[in-house]
N, C-alpha and C positions, 0 to 999 in steps of 0.2 A: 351816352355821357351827358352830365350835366353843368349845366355853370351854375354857382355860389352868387348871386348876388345880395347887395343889404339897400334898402329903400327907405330914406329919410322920408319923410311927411309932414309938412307944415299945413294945418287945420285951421278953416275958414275961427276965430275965438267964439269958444264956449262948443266945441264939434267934435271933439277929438274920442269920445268917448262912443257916439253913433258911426264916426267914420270906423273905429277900430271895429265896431261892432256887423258893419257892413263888410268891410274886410275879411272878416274873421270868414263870417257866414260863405266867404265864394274857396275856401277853402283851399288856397294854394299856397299858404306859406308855409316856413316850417316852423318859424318864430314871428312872433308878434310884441312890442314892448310898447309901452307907453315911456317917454323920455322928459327929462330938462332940459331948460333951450333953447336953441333957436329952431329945433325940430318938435314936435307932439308927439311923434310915432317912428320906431323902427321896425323894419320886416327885414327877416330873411328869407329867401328864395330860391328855391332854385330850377333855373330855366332849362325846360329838354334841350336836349341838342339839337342842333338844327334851327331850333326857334332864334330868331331876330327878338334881339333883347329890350329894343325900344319898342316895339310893335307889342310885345306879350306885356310889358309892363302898360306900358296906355292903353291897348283893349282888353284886358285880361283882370289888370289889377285897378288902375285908376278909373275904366272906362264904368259908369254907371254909380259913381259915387259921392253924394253931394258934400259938401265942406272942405272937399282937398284943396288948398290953394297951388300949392308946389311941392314938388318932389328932386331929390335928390340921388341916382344910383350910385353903387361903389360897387365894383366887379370887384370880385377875389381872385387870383392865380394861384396860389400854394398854400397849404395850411402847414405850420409849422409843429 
């Protein structure tokens, strides 16, 4: 089983477009958006089961990726 999470990204300015592109390339979302905002980037994802959610996103997704200032998780429960 897996968990649904969604990952806001606020982008060192003028980055947003190398970081999507680093992202992209490690290959674990399911979606990727560029946003307005007070965000640069949304991802969706979703985490194996078992995986600790703060560990797979900071070494998984944020770890090795220059321009990210912050990020934002929102777990999902139910899809309606």
């Amino acid at each position: 089983m897996t968990t649904c999470v969604f990952v806001q990204i606020r982008c060192t300015p003028g980055t947003p477009y190398q970081v999507a592109e680093q992202i992209a390339l490690k290959e674990l979302h399911s979606e990727l958006y560029s946003t307005s905002g007070d965000w640069d980037l949304l991802v969706k994802l979703y985490i194996p089961g078992g995986q600790d959610i703060g560990h797979f996103i900071n070494e998984e997704l944020v770890s090795g990726v220059p321009g990210i200032e912050r990020t934002l998780t929102t777990l999902t429960f139910k899809a309606f």
